[in-house]
Backbone bond lengths (Angstrom), bond angles and torsions (degrees), N, CA, C in turn:
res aa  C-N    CA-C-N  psi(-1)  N-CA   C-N-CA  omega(-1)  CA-C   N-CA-C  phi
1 X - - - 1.473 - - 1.527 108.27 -
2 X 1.432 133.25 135.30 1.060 150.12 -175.37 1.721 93.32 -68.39
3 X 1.689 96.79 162.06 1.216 105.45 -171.10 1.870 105.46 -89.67
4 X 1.515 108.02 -3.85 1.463 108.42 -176.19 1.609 96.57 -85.47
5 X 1.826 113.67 -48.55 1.598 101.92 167.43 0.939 138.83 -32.74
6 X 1.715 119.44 -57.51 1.401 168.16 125.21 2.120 90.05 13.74
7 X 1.158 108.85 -56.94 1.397 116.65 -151.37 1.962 100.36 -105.58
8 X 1.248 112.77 -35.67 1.360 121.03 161.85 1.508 109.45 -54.02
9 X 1.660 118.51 -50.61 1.221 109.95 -172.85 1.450 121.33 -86.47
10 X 1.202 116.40 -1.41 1.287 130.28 -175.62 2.185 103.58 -91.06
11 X 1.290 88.50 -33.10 2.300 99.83 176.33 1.283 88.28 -59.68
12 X 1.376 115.08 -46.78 1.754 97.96 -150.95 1.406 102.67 -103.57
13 X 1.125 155.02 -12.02 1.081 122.16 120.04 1.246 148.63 -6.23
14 X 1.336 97.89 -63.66 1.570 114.09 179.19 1.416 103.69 -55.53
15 X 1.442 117.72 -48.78 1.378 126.72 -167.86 1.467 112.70 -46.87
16 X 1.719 104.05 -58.17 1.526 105.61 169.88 1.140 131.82 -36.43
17 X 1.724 100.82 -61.19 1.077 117.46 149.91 1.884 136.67 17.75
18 X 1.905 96.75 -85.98 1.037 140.92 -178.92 1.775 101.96 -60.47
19 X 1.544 104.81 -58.33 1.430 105.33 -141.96 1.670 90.66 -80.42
20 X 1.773 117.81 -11.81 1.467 108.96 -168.11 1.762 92.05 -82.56
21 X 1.101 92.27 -58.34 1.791 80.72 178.32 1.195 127.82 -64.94
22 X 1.402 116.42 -4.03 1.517 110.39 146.12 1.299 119.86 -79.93
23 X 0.979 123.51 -41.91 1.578 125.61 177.48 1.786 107.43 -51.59
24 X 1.461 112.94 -32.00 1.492 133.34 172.10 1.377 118.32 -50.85
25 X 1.232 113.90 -44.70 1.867 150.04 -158.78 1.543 86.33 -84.25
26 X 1.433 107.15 -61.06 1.612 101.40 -158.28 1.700 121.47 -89.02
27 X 1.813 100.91 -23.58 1.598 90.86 152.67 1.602 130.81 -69.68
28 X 1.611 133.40 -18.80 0.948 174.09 -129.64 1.573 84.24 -114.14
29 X 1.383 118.67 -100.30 1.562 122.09 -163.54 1.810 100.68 -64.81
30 X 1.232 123.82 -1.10 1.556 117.71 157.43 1.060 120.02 -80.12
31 X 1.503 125.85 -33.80 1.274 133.83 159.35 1.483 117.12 -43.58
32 X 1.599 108.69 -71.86 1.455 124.35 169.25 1.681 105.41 -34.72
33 X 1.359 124.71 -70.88 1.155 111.88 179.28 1.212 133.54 -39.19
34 X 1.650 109.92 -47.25 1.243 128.46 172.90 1.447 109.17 -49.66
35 X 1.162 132.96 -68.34 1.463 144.18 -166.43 1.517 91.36 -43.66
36 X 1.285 110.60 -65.10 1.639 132.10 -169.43 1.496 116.28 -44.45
37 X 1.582 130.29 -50.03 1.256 142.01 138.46 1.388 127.99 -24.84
38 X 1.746 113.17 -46.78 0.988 95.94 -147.60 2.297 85.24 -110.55
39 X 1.471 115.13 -22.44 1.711 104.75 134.37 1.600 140.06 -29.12
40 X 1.554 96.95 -48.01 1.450 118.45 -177.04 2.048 97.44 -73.59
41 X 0.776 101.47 -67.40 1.980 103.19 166.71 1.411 120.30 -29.44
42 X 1.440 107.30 -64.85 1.188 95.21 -177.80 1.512 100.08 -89.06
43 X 1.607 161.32 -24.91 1.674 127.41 166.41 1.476 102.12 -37.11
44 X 1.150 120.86 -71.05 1.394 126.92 -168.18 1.690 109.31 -35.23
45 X 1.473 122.13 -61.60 1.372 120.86 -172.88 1.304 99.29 -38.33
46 X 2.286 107.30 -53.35 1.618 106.09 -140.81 1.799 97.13 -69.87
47 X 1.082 115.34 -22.62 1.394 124.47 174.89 1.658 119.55 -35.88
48 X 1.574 89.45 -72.55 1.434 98.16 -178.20 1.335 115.04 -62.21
49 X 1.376 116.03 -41.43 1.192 105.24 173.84 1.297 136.56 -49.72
50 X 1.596 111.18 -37.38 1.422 130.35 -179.46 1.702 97.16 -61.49
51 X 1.061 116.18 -50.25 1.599 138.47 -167.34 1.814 114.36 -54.60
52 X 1.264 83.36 -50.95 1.432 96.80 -174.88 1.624 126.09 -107.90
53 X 1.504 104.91 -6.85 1.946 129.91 -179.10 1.978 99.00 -51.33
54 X 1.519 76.78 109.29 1.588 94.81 169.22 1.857 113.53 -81.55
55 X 1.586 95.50 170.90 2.023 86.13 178.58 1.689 78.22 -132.90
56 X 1.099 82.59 147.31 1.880 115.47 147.35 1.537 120.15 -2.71
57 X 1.109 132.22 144.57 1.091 106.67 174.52 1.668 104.56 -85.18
58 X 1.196 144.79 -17.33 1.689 166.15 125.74 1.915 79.89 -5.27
59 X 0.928 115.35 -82.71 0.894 112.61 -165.14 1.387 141.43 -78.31
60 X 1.142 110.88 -3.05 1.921 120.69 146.18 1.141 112.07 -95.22
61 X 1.579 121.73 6.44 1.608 103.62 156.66 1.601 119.05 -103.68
62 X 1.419 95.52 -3.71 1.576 98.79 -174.46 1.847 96.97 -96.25
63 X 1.399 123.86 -42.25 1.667 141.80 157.90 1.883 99.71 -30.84
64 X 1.456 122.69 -53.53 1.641 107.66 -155.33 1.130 91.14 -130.39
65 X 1.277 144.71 -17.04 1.981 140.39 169.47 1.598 107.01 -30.83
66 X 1.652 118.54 -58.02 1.273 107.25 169.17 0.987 137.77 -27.96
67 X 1.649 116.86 -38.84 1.300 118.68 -158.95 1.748 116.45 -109.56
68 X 1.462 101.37 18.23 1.073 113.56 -167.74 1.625 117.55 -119.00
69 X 1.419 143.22 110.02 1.157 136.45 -109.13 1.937 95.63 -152.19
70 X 0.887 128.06 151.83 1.681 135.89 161.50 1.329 102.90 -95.56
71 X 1.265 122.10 123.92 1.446 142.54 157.37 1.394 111.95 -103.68
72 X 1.671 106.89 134.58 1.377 119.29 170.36 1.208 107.53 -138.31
73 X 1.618 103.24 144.35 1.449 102.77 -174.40 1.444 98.61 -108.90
74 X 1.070 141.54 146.23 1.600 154.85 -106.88 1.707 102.34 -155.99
75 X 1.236 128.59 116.15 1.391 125.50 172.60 1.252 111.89 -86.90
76 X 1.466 122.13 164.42 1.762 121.78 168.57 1.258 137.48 2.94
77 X 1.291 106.04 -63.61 1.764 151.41 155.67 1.674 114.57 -43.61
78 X 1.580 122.58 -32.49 0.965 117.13 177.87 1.527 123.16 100.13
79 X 1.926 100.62 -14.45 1.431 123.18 -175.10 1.535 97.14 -84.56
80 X 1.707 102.82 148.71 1.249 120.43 175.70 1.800 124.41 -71.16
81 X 1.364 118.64 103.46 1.512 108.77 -164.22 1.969 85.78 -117.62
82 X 0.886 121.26 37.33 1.314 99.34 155.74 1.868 93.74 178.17
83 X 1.244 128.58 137.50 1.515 140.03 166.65 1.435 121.62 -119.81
84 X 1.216 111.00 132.75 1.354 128.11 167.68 1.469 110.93 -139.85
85 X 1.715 94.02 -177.25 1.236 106.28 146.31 1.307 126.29 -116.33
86 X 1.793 118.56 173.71 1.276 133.43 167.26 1.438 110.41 -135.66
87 X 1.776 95.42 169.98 2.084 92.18 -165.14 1.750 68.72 -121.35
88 X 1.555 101.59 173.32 1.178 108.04 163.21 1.392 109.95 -125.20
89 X 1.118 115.25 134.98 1.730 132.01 -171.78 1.584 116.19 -122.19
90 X 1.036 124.99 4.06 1.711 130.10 158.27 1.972 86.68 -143.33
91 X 1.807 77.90 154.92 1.877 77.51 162.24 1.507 128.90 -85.65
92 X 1.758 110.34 33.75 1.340 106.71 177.96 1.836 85.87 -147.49
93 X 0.767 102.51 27.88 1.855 96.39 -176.77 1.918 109.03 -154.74
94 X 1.176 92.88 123.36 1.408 116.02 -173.76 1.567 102.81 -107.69
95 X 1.429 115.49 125.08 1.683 104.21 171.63 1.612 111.12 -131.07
96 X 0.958 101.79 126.38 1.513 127.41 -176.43 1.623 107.52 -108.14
97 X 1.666 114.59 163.26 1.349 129.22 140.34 1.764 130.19 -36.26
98 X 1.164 102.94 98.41 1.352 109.82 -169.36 2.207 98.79 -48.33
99 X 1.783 117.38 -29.80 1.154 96.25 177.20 1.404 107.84 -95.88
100 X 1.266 124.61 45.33 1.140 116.72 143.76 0.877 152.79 -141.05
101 X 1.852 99.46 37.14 2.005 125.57 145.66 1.161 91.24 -136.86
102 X 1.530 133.17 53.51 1.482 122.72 160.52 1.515 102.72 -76.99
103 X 1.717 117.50 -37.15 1.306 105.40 -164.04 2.119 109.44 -91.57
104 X 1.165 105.06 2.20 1.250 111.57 -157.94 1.813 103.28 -77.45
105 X 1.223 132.66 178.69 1.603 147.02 -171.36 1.538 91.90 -137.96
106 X 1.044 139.09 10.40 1.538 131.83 169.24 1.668 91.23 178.22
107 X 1.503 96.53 169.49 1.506 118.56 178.77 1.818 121.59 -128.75
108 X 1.220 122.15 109.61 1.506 110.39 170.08 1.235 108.05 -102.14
109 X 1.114 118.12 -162.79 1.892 152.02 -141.21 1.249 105.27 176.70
110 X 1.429 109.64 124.97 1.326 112.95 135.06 1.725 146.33 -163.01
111 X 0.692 154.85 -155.30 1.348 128.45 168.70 1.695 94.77 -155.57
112 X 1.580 116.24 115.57 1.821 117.00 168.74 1.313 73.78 89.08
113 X 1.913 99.73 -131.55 1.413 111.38 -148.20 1.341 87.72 -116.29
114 X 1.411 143.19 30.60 1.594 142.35 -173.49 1.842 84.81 -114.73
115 X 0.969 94.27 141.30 2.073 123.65 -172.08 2.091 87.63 -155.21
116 X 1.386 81.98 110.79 1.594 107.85 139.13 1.406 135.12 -138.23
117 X 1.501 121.56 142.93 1.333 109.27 173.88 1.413 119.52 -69.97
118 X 1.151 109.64 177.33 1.749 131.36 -151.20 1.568 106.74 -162.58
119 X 1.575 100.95 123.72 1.229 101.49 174.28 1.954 126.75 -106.85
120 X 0.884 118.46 121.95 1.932 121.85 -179.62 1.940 96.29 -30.10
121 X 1.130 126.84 126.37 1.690 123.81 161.27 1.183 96.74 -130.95
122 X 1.342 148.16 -59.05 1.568 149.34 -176.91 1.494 102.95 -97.89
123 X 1.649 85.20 146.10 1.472 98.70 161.81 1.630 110.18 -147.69
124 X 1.692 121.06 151.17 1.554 110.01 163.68 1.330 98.82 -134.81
125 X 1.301 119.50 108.94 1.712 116.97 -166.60 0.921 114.07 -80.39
126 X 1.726 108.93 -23.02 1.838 102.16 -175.28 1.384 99.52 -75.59
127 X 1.607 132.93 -33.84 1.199 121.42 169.62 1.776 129.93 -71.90
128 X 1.078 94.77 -44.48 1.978 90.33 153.76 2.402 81.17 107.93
129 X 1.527 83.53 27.26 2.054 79.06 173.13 1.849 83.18 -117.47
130 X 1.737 93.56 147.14 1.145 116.12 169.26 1.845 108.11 -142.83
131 X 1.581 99.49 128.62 1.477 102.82 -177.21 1.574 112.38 -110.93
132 X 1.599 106.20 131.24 1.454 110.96 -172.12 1.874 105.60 -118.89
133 X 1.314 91.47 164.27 1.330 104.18 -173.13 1.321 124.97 -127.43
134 X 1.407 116.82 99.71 1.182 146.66 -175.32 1.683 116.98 -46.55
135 X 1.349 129.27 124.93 1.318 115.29 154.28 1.630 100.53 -124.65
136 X 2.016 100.66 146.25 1.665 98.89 -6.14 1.516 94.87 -90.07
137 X 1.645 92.72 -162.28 1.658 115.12 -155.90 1.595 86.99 -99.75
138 X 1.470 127.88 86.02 1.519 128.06 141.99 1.427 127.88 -117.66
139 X 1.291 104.24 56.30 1.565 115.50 -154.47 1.559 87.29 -83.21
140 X 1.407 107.98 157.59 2.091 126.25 176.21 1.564 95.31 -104.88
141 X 1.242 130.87 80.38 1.253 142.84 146.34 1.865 120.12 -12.73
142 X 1.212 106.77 121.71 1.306 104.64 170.43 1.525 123.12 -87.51
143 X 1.297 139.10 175.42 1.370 118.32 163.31 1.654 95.71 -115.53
144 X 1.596 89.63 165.93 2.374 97.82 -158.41 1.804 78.80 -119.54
145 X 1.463 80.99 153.50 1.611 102.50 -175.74 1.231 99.87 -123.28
146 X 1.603 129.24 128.46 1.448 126.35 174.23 1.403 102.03 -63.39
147 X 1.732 112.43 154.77 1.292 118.62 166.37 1.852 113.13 -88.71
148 X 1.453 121.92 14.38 1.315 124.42 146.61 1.723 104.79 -72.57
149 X 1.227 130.97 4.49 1.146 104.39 160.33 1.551 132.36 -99.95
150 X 1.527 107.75 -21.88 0.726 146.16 -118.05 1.832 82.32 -93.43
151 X 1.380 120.55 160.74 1.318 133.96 -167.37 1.747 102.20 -141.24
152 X 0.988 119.96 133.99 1.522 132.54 167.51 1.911 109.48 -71.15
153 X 1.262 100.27 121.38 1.834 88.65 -168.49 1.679 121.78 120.05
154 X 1.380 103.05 -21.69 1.258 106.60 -171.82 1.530 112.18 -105.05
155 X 1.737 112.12 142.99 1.468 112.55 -165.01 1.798 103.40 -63.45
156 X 1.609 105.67 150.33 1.290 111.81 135.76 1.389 121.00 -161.83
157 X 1.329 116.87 -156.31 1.468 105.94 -154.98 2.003 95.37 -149.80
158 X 1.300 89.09 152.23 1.663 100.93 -169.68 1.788 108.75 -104.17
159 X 0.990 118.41 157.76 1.797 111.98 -177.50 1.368 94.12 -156.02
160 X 1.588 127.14 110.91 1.593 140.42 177.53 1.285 119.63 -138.08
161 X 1.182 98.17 -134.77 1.750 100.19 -176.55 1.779 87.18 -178.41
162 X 1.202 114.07 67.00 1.562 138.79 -179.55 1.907 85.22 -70.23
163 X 1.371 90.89 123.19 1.846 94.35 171.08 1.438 104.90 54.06
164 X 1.291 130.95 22.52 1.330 108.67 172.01 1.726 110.68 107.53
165 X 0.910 123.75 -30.54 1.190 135.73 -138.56 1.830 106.97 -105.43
166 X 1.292 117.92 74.19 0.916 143.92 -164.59 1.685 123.32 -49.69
167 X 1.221 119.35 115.24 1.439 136.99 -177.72 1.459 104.95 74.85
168 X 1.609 125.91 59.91 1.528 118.65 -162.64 1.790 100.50 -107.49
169 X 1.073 113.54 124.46 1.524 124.82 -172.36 1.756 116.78 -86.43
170 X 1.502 109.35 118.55 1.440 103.88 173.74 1.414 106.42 -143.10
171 X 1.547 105.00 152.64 1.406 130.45 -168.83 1.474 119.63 -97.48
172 X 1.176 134.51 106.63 1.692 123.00 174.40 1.348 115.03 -135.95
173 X 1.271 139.63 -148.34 1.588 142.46 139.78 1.471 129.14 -106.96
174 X 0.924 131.03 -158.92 1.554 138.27 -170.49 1.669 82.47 -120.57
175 X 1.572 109.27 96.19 1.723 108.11 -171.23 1.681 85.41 -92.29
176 X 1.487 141.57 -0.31 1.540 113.66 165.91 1.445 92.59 164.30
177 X 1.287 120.44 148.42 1.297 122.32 -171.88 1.976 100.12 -119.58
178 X 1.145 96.43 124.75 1.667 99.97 166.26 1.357 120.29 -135.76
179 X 1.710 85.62 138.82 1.586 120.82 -165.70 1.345 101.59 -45.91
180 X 1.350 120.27 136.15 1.362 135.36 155.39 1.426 133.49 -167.67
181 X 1.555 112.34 129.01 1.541 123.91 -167.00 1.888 88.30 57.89
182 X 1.348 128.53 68.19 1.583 119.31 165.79 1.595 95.59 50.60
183 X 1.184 160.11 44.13 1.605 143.45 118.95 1.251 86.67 -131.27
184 X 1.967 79.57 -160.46 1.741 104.08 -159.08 0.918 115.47 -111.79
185 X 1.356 135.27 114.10 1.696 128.86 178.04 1.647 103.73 -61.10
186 X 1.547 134.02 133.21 1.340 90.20 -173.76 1.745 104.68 -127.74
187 X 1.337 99.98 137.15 1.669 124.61 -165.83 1.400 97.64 -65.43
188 X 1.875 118.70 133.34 1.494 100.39 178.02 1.740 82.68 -147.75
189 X 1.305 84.51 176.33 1.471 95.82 -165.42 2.188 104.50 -116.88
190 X 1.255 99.69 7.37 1.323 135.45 170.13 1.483 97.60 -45.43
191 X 1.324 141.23 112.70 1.653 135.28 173.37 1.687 105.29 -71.08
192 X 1.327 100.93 131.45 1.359 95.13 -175.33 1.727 92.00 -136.27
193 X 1.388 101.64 175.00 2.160 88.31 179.14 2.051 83.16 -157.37
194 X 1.607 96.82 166.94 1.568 100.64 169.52 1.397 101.03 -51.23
195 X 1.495 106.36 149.10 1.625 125.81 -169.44 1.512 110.90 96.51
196 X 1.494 118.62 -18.67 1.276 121.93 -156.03 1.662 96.82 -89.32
197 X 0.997 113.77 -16.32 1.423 124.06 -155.48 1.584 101.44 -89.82
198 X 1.798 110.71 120.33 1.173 120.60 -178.82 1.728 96.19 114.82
199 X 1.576 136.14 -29.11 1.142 142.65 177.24 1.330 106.96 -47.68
200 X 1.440 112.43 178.05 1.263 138.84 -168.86 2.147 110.85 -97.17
201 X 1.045 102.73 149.25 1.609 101.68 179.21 1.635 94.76 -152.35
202 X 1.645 108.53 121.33 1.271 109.82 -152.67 1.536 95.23 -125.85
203 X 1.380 115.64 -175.25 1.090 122.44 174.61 1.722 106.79 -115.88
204 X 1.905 105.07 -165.61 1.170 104.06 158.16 1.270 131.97 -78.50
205 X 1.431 129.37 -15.40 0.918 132.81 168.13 1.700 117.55 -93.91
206 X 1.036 128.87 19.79 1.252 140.84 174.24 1.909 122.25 76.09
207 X 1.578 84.17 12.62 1.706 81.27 173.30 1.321 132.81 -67.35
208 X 1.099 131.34 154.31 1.631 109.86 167.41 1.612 112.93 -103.24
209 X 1.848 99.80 116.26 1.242 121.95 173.82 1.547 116.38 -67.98
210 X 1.148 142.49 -46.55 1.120 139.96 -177.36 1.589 119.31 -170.63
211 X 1.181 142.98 164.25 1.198 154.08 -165.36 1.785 114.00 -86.21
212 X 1.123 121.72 123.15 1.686 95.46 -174.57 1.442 106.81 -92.85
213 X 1.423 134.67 146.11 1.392 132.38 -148.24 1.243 97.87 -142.68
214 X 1.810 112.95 -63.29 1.286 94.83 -169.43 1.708 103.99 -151.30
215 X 1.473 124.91 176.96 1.191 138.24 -163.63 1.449 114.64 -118.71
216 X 1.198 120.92 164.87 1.896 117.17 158.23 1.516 94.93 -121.85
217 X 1.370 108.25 121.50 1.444 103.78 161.88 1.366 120.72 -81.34
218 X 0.875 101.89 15.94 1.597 100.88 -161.16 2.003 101.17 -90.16
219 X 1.497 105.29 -24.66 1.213 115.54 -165.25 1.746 110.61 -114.77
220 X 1.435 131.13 -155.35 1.451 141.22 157.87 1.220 107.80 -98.20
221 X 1.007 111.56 151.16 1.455 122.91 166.15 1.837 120.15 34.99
222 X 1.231 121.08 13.92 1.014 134.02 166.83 1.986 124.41 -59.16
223 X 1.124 85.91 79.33 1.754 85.47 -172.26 1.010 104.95 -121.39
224 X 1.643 132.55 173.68 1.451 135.19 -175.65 1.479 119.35 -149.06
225 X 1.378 104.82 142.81 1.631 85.55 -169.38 2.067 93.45 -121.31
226 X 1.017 105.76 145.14 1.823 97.58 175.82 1.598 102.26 -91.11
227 X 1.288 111.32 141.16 1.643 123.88 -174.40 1.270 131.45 -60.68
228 X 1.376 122.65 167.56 1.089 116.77 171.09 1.149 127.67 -59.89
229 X 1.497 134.34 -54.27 1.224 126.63 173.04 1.155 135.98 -62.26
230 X 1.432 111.61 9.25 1.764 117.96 147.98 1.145 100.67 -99.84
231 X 1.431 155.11 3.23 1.071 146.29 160.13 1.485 108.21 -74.28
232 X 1.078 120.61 -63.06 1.602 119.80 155.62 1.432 120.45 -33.18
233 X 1.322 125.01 -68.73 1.725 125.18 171.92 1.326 98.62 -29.17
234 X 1.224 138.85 -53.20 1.216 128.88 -161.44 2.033 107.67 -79.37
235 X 0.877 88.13 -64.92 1.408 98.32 178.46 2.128 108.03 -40.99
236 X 0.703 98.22 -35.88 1.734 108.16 -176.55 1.710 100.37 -89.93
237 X 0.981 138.69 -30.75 1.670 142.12 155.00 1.357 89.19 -65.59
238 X 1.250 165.17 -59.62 1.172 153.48 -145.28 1.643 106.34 -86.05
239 X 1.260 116.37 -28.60 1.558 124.78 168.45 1.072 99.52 -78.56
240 X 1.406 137.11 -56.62 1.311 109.40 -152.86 1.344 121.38 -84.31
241 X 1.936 117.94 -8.14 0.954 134.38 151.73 1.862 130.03 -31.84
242 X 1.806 96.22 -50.15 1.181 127.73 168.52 1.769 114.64 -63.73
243 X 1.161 111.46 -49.29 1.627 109.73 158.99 1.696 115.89 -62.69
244 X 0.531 148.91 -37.07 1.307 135.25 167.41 1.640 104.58 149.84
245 X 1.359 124.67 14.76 1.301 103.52 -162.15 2.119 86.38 -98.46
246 X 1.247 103.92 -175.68 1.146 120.06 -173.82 1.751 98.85 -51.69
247 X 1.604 112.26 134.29 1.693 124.22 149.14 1.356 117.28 -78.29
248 X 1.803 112.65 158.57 1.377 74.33 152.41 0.959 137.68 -131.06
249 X 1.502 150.76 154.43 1.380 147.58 -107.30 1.783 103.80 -105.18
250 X 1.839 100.25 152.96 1.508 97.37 -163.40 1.686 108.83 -53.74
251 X 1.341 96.60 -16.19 2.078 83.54 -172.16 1.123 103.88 -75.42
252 X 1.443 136.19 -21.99 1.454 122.70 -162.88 1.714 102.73 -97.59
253 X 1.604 117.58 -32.28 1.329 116.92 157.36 1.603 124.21 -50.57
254 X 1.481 110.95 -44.86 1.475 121.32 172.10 1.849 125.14 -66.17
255 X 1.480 110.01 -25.23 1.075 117.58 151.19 1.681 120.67 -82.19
């Protein structure tokens, strides 16, 4: 065989060579990719899931029931002339419906057969939240969810004392959120009744979305809960009270 044969057959060789272990390289780093994709899939799933994992409904009433309390506001006499509820959102601050110890001469709490008094420290009248203060102060704090997050459609659940009737659990949706003062008052379809007012309005994950306040009788299922970020306003006046800046004083709470 000539040395040009010799050298022809020796290129193509090589060539094979080349193209099998490339062909090697590129099923190889498809694999790699593959593996890599399909790692990358599931972090991401386990993510969201972790992120977004709802509980039971068993279990956002057993998660936020603690923190959810009967308030009565108390005349002269000591007798109960007005009932609600309140959630507690610091472990020394309870916030309720400002109308429901507007008419009262003292304030209790209680949850079962435990009654403590409670004193008025915050108020926001144009919003209709009033925050009281428990002794003592070992309240189980909820965490508040702005209603900028908030979606029309999505489950939650109500926790009051409708008629009296202490720690009573109901199921509805977020039937529509409307704008007000820049947030959302938010519309639920949650059954709520007098007594309910000052209660809790939760999510699936056990946040507290808004306060339930008030109803339309005029309609079904027409109930309303006031938002989180007046739940916060209040709660942040109640800190900064605690830092030293100005409270505010019983006449302006009493008015």
């Amino acid at each position: 065989m000539s040395s040009l044969k010799r050298y022809k057959t020796s290129w193509a060789a090589g060539v094979v060579v080349v193209a099998v272990v490339a062909a090697a390289l590129v099923v190889f780093n498809r694999n790699r990719a593959g593996d890599a994709s399909d790692w990358a899939h599931r972090a991401y799933s386990e993510l969201g899931a972790a992120k977004h994992q709802q509980l039971s409904p068993v279990e956002i009433f057993q998660k936020v029931s603690p923190s959810v309390f009967v308030v009565e506001a108390l005349g002269t006499d000591g007798e109960s002339v007005d009932l609600g509820s309140g959630v507690a959102i610091a472990s020394n601050l309870l916030i309720t419906n400002c109308h429901v110890v507007e008419n009262g001469s003292s304030v209790r709490i209680s949850r079962g057969d435990k009654k403590r008094a409670a004193r008025l420290v915050q108020a926001l009248p144009n919003h209709d939240l009033c925050g009281l203060r428990p002794k003592p102060s070992d309240l189980a704090p909820v965490s508040v969810r702005p209603s900028s997050t908030l979606e029309t459609g999505e489950s939650v659940y109500a926790i009051g004392a409708p008629e009296g009737l202490e720690l009573t659990f109901s199921q509805g949706i977020i039937s529509a959120l409307r704008k007000s003062d820049g947030v959302h008052v938010v519309q639920t379809s949650a059954p709520t009744s007098p007594g309910s007012s000052g209660g809790g309005l939760f999510d699936t994950e056990g946040n507290l979305v808004g306060i339930t306040a008030f109803q339309l009788k005029e309609g079904q299922s027409l109930n309303f809960a006031l938002p989180g970020e007046w739940i916060t306003l209040l709660k942040r006046a109640d800190e900064s009270a605690g830092t030293g800046h100005p409270a505010a004083s019983d006449a302006g709470l009493e008015s």
